[in-house]
C-alpha positions in Angstrom: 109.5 92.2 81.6 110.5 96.0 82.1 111.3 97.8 79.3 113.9 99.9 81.6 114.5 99.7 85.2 112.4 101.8 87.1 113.7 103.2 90.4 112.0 101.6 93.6 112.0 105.0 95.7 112.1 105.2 98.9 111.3 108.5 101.2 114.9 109.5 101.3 115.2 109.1 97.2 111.5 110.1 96.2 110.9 113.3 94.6 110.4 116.4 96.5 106.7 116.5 95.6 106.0 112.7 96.8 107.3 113.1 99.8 104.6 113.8 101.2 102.3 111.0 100.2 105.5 108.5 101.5 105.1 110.0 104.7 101.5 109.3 104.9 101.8 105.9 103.7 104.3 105.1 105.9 102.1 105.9 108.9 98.9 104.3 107.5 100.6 101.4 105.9 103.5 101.0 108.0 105.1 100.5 104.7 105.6 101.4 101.2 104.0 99.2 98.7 106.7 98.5 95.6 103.7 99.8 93.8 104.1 103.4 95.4 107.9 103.3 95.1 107.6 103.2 91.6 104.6 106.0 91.0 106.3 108.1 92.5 109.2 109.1 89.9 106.2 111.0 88.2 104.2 112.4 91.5 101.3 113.0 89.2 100.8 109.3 88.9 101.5 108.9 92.3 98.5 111.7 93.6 96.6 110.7 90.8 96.1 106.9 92.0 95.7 107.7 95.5 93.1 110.4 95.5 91.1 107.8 92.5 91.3 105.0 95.0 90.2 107.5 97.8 87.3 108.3 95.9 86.3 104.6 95.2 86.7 103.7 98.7 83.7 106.0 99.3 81.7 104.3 96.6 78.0 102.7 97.5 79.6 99.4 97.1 81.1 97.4 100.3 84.6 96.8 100.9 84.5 93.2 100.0 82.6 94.2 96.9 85.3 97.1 96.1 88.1 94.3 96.4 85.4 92.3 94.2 86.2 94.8 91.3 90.1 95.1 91.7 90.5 91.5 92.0 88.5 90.7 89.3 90.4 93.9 86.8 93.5 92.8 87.8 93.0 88.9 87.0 91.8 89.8 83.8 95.2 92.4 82.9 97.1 89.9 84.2 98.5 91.9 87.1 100.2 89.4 89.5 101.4 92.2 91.9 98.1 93.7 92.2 96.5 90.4 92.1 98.6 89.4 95.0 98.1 92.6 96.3 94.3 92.8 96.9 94.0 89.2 97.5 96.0 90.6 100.7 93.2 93.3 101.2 90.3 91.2 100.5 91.6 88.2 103.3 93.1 90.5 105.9 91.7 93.5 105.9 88.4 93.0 105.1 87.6 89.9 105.8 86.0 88.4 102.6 85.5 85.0 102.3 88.2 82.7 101.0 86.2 80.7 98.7 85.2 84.0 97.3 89.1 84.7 96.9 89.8 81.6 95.8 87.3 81.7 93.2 88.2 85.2 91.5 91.8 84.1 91.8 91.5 80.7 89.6 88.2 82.6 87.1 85.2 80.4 88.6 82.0 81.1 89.7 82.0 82.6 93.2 79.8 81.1 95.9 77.7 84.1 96.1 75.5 85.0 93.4 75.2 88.5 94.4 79.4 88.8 94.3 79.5 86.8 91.6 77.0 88.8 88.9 79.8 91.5 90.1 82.4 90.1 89.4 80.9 89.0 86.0 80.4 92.6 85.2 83.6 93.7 86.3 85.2 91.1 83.9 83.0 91.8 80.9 83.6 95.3 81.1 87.6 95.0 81.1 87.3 92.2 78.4 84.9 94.3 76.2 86.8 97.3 76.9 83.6 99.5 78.7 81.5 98.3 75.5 79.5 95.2 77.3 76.9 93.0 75.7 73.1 94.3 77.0 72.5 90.9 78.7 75.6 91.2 80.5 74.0 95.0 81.9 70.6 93.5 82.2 72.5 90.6 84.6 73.7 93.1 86.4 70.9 95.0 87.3 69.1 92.1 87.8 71.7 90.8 90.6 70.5 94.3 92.4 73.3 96.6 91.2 72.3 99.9 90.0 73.5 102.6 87.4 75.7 104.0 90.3 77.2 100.9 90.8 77.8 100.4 87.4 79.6 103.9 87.3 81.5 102.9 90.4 82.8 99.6 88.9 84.0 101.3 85.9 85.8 103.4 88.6 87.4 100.2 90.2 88.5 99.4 86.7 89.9 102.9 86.3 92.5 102.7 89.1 93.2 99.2 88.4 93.7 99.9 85.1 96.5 103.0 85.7 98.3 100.5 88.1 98.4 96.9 86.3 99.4 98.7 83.0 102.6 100.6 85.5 103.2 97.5 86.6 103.2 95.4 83.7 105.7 98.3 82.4 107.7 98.5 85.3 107.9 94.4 86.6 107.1 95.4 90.2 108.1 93.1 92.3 105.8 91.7 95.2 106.0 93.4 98.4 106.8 90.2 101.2 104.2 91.5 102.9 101.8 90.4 99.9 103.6 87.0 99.1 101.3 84.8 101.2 98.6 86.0 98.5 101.2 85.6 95.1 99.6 84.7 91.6 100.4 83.8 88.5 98.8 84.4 85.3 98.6 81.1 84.3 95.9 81.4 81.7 
């Protein structure tokens, strides 16, 4: 539930200074995500998000394992959109494995114990709000993760958190081309 309707801008209604980013979005995405339309009444927001999911896609950990992290943050918040949304990524784009999907999606134990001490992590750190129990590090490490990943996770649960809070705020609704992947917080 939004607490006010937030405008769903488009790149004739954005502001001047997110302009810009539509334009590039547009070309790289073909699209733009509901979730863009509304950062970009405060084009802060809007740069802010990108260039911090820029950044993590250059992390140490894999694609699958960077979708790993979002999924897993955004299950936790409750996000549906960006649930939905990186369920999308994770299938299409880079090809992760559906029972790992399916697995972060309904809160089980993944089929890979490397993916799944991740996503543990990822999960403990958003429940415990960055203050985890020392087993739950010592799991971690002992999964083969290192104190880089563990910086990069809490950089995966940096952007997720900036864009399940908006939309939470905001009630974005689900792009059609994410519908195939919607979800519900059911728990």
């Amino acid at each position: 539930m939004s607490y006010q309707k937030f405008p769903l801008h488009t790149s004739a209604t954005a502001p001047a200074a997110a302009k810009p980013a539509f334009e590039k979005l547009e070309k790289t995405m073909g699209f733009i995500p509901n979730l863009y339309a509304h950062l970009a009444e405060a084009p802060a927001a809007l740069y802010g998000y990108l260039a911090l999911g820029d950044q993590f896609k250059q992390a140490s950990l894999s694609p699958v394992e960077q979708q790993v992290v979002l999924i897993s943050a955004s299950i936790v918040n409750g996000c549906d959109y960006c649930a939905a949304a990186h369920s999308f990524v994770a299938r299409n784009l880079v090809k992760a494995d559906g029972k790992v999907i399916d697995a972060l999606r309904a809160r089980r134990d993944l089929p890979d114990a490397r993916l799944n001490a991740l996503a543990r992590f990822t999960r403990e750190m958003v429940e415990t709000r960055g203050r985890p129990a020392p087993a739950a590090v010592t799991a971690f490490y002992a999964a083969g993760y290192d104190q880089r990943a563990v910086l990069e996770v809490i950089t995966g649960i940096a952007l997720k958190t900036l864009s399940n809070y908006m939309n939470h705020l905001t009630d974005t609704p689900l792009d059609a081309t994410f519908e195939p992947e919607r979800w519900n917080d059911a728990a």
